[in-house]
C-alpha positions as CSV (number, residue, x, y, z in Angstrom):
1,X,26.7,70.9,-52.8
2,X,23.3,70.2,-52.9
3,X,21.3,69.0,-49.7
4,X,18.6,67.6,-51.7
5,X,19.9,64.3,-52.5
6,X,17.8,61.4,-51.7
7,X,18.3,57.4,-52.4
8,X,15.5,55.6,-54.1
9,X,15.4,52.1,-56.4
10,X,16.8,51.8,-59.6
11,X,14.6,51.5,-61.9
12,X,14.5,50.1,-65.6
13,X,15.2,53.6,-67.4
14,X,18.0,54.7,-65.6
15,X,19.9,52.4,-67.9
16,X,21.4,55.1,-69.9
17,X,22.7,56.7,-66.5
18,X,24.0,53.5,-65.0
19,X,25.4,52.8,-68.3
20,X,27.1,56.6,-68.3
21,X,28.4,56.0,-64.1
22,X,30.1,52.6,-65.2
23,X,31.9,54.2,-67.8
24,X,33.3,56.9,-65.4
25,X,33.8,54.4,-62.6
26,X,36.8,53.4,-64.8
27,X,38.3,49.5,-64.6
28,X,38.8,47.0,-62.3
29,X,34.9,48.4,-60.7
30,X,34.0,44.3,-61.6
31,X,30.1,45.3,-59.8
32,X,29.5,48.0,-62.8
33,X,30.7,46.9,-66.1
34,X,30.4,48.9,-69.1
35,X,28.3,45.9,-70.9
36,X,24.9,46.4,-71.9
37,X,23.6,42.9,-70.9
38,X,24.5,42.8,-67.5
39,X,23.5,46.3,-66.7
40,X,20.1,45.7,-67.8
41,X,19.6,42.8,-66.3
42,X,21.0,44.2,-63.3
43,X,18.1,46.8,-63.2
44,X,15.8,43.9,-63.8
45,X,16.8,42.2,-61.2
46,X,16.5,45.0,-58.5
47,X,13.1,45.8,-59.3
48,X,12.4,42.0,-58.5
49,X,14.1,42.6,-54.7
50,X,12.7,46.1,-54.0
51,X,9.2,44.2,-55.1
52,X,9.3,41.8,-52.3
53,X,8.0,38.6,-54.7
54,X,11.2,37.2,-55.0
55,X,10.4,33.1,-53.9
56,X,13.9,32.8,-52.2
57,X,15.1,36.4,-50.8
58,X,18.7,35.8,-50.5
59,X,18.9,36.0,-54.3
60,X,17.7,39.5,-54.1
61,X,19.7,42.0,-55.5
62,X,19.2,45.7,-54.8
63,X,20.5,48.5,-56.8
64,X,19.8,52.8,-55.1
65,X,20.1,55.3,-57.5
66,X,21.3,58.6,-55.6
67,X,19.1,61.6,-57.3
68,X,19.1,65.6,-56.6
69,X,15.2,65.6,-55.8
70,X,15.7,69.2,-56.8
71,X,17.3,68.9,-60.7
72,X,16.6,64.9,-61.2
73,X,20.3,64.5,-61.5
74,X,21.7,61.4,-60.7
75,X,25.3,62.0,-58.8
76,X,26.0,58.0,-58.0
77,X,24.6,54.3,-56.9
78,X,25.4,51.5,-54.8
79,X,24.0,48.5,-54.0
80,X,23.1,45.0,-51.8
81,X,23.0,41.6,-52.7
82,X,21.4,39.9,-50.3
83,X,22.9,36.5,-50.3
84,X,26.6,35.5,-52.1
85,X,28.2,32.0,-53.0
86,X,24.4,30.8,-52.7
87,X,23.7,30.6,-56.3
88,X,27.2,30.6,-57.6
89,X,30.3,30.4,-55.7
90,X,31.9,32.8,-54.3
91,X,35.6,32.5,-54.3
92,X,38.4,34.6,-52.7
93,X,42.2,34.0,-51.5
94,X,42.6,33.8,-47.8
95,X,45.9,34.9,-46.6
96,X,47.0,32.1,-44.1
97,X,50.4,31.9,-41.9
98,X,52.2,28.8,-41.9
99,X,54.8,28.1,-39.3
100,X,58.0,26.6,-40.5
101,X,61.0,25.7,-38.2
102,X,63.9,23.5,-38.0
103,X,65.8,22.0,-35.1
104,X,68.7,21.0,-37.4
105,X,68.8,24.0,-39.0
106,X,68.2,26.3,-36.2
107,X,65.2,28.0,-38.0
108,X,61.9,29.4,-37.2
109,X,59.6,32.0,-38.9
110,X,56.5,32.0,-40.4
111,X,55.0,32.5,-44.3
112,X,52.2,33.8,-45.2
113,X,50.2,31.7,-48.3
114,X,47.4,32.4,-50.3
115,X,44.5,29.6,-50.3
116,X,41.4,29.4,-52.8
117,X,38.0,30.1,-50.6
118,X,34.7,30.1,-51.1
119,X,33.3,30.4,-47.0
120,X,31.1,33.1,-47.3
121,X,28.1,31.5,-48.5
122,X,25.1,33.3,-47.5
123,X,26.8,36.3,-46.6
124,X,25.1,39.8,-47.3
125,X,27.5,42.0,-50.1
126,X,27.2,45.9,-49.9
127,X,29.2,47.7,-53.1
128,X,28.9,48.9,-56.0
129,X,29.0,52.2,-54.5
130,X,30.0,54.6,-56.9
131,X,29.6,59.0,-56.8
132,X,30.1,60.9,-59.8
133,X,33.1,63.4,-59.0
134,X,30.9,66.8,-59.4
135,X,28.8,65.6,-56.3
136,X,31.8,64.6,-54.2
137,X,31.8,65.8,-50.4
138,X,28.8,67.4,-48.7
139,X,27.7,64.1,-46.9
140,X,26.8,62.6,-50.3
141,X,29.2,59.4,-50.3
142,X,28.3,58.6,-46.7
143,X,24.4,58.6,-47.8
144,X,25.2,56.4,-50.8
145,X,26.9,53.6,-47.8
146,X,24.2,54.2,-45.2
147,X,21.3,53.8,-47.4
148,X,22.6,50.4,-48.0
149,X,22.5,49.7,-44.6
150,X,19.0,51.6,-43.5
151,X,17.4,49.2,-46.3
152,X,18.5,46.0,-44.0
153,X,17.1,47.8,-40.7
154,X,13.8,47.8,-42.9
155,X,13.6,44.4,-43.9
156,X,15.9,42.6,-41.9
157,X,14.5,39.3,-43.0
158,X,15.6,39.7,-46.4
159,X,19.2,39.8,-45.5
160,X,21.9,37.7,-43.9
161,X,23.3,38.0,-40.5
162,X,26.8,38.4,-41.7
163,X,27.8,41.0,-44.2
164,X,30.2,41.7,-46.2
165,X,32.2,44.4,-48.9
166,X,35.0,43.9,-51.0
167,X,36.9,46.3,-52.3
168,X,38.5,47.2,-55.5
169,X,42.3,46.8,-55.7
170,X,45.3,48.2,-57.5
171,X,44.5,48.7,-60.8
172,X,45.9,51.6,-63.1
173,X,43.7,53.0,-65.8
174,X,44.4,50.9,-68.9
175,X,43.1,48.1,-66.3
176,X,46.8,46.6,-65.5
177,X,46.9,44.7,-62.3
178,X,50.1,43.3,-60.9
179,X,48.4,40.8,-58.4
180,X,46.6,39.2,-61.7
181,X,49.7,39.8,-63.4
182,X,51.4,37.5,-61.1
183,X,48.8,35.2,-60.0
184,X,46.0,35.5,-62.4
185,X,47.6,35.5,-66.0
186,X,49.7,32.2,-65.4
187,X,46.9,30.3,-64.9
188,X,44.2,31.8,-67.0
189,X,46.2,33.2,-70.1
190,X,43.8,36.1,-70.2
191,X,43.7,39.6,-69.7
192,X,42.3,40.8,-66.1
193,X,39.2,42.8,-68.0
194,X,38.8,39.8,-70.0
195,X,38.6,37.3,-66.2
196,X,36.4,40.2,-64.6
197,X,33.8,40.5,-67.5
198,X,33.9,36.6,-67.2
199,X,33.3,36.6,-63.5
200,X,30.3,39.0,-64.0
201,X,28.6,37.0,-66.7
202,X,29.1,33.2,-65.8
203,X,28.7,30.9,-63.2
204,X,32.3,31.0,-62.2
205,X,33.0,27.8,-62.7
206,X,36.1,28.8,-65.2
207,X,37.7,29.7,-61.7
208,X,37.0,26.4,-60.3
209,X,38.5,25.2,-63.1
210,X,41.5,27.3,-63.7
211,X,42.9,28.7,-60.6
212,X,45.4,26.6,-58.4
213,X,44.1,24.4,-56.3
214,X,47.0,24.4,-53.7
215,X,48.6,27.0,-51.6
216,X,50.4,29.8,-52.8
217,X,53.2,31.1,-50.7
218,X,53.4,34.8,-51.1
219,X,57.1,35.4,-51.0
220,X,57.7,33.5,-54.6
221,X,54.9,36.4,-56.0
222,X,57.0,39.5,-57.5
223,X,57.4,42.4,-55.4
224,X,55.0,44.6,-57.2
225,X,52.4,41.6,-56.7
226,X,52.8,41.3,-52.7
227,X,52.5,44.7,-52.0
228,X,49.2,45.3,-53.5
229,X,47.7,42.5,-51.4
230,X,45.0,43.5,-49.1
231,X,45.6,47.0,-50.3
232,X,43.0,49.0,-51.7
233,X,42.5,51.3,-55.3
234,X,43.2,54.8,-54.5
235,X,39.6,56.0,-55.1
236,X,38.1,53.4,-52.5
237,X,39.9,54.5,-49.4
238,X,36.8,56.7,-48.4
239,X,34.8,53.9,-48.7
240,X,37.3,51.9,-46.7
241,X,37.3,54.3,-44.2
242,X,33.0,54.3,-44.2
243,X,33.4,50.7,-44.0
244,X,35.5,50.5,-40.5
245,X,33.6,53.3,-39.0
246,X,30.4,51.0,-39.3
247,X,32.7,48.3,-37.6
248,X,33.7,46.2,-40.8
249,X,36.8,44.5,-40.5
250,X,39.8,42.9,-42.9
251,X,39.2,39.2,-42.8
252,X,43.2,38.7,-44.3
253,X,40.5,37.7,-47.1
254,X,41.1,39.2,-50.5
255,X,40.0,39.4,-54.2
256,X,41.0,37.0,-56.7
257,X,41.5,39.4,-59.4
258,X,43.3,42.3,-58.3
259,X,44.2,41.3,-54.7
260,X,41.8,43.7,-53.3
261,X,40.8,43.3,-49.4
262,X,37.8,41.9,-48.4
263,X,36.2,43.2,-45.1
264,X,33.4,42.0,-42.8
265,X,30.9,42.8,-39.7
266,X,27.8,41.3,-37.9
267,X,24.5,43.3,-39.5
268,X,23.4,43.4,-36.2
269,X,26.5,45.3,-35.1
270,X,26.7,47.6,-38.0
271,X,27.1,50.9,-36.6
272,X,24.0,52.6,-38.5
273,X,21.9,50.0,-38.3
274,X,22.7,49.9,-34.6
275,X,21.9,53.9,-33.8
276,X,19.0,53.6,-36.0
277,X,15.4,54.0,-34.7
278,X,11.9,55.0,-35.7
279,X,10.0,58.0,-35.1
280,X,7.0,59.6,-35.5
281,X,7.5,63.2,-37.9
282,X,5.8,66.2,-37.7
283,X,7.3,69.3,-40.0
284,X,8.7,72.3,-38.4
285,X,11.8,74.3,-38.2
286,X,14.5,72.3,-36.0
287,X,18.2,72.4,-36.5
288,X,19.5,71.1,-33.9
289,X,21.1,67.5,-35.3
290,X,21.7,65.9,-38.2
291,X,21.7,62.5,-39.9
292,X,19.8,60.3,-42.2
293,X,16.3,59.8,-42.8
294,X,14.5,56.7,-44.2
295,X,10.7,56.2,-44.8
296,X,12.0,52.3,-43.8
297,X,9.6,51.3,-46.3
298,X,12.0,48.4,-48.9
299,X,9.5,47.9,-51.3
300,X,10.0,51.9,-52.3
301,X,13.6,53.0,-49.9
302,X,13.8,57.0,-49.8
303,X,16.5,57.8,-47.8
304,X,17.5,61.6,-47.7
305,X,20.0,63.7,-45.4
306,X,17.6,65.7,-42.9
307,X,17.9,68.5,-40.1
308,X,15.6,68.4,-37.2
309,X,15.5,67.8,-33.9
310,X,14.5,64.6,-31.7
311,X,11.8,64.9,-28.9
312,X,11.0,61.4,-27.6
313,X,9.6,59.3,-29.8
314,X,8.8,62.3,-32.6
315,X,11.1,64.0,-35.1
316,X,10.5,67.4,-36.5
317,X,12.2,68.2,-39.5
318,X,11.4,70.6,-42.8
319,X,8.5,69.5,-45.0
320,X,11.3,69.4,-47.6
321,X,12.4,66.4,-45.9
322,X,8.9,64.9,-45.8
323,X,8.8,65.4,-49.7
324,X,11.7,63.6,-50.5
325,X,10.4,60.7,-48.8
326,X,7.4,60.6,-49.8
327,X,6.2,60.5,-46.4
328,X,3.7,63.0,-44.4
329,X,3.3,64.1,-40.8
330,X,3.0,61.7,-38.6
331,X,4.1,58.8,-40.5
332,X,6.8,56.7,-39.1
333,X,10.6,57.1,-40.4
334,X,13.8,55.4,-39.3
335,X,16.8,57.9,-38.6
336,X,19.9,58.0,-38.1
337,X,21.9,60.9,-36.4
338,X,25.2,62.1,-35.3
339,X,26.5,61.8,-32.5
């Protein structure tokens, strides 16, 4: 496993990549469709953000490209939008509990229903955080989530206060769902990979449109169709996992497609933007810690897994390091280290 890695933008030729990780990200990954269009306008569109000359911010988009400085290899992405249901809406079924009882009938218990939302308007979205099986382990997926999250501690005014990740849900690989099965399909008469390239190329107003506009209570779903709800694909448990260790939480919010959960924390209380801080660096052999490295610069992000050691205000780490990031002693960097 390399230790070489470092974050940077996407930019407009790593198409062919991007186009190469969202054909091994497999289906149901709705944030990396394998469709020309949308893939290069996603790169566009992140070269806008990382610019800074974007006229209203919270439309920014931000794609990171994780690359072995060493080979140029890229080993996996992920990404920020820095505002959702802003431009479009943003809709989601919220699991609510409905108390039913009966004097007459000597009956009480509740039900759980699923309600159309779209609340999280200006929100902050991390995802699209995807690594290429060959550069699994090593530290590399937690770089690809805390990058995301060293980029807001950079520019803070960019992003919202509340953010947010939703994650892909059970779906097998010929892109069968059985929440969309039961709950999609009725309503739509569609395929789920038709509805998600939909959802990535529209305005989503064919959900407005379609889906049902009153509670759903979840016992009349199909077995197969409850339990899925709120659970999460088998590849995105790590990132679950990432996810709560930064302090994000299930909102009993989840994905209208596949069921998937939805999960939420204050930025200010994000566990690596939290235990971030900037230093001064100066080159040197120092091994004492470890942790994450930014230049905290957004208009160029370089974020790189570092070894060094922390006195006061100054961290000394290899010039390797500095070289990733473009940086040189005594510039100022943002870390991040373990505890």
């Amino acid at each position: 496993m390399s230790s070489s890695y470092v974050m940077r933008p996407a930019r407009l030729d790593d198409f062919d990549i991007l186009m190469q990780l969202a054909q091994e990200s497999g289906p149901g990954f709705t944030s990396l469709p394998v469709h020309e269009r949308i893939l290069h306008e996603r790169l566009e569109k992140s070269e806008k953000a990382f610019s800074g000359n974007l006229a209203q911010p919270q439309y920014g988009k931000y794609l990171m490209m994780m690359v072995d400085h060493e080979t140029g290899e890229v080993g996996g992405c992920s990404a920020v939008k820095a505002g959702v249901g802003i431009d479009q809406p943003f809709f989601n079924y919220r699991v609510i509990t409905i108390a039913q009882s009966s004097h007459a009938a000597d009956r009480r218990f509740d039900m759980d229903a699923l309600v159309l939302t779209n609340e999280f308007v200006g929100y902050t979205e991390v995802g699209t955080l995807f690594l290429r099986q060959a550069h699994r382990g090593g530290g590399a997926g937690r770089l690809l989530a805390q990058s995301r999250y060293l980029l807001m501690a950079a520019a803070p005014e960019r992003f919202g206060d509340m953010v947010l990740a939703e994650l892909r849900g059970v779906v097998d690989a010929k892109g069968r769902t059985p929440f969309w099965d039961a709950m999609g399909r009725p309503f739509f008469r569609m395929d789920f990979t038709e509805a998600d390239i939909l959802s990535a190329t529209t305005d989503n107003q064919f959900i407005l449109d379609l889906m049902p506009k009153y509670p759903i209570y979840v016992d009349l779903l199909p077995p197969e169709a409850r339990e899925v709800i709120g659970r999460v694909h088998a590849d995105g448990v790590g990132a679950l996992k990432l996810l709560e260790w930064e302090g994000f939480r299930f909102e009993r919010t989840v994905d209208i497609f596949d069921g998937g959960p939805l999960v939420a924390a204050p930025r200010s209380l994000i566990r690596t933007i939290r235990e971030s801080r900037l230093v001064t660096l100066e080159a040197g052999e120092a091994e004492e810690q470890q942790g994450l490295v930014s230049n905290d610069k957004a208009e160029d992000i370089r974020v790189t897994m570092a070894e060094g050691e922390l006195r006061d205000d100054v961290f000394i780490t290899s010039q390797a390091v500095l070289e990733r990031l473009k940086l040189s002693p005594g510039d100022t960097a943002r870390i991040w280290l373990r505890s």
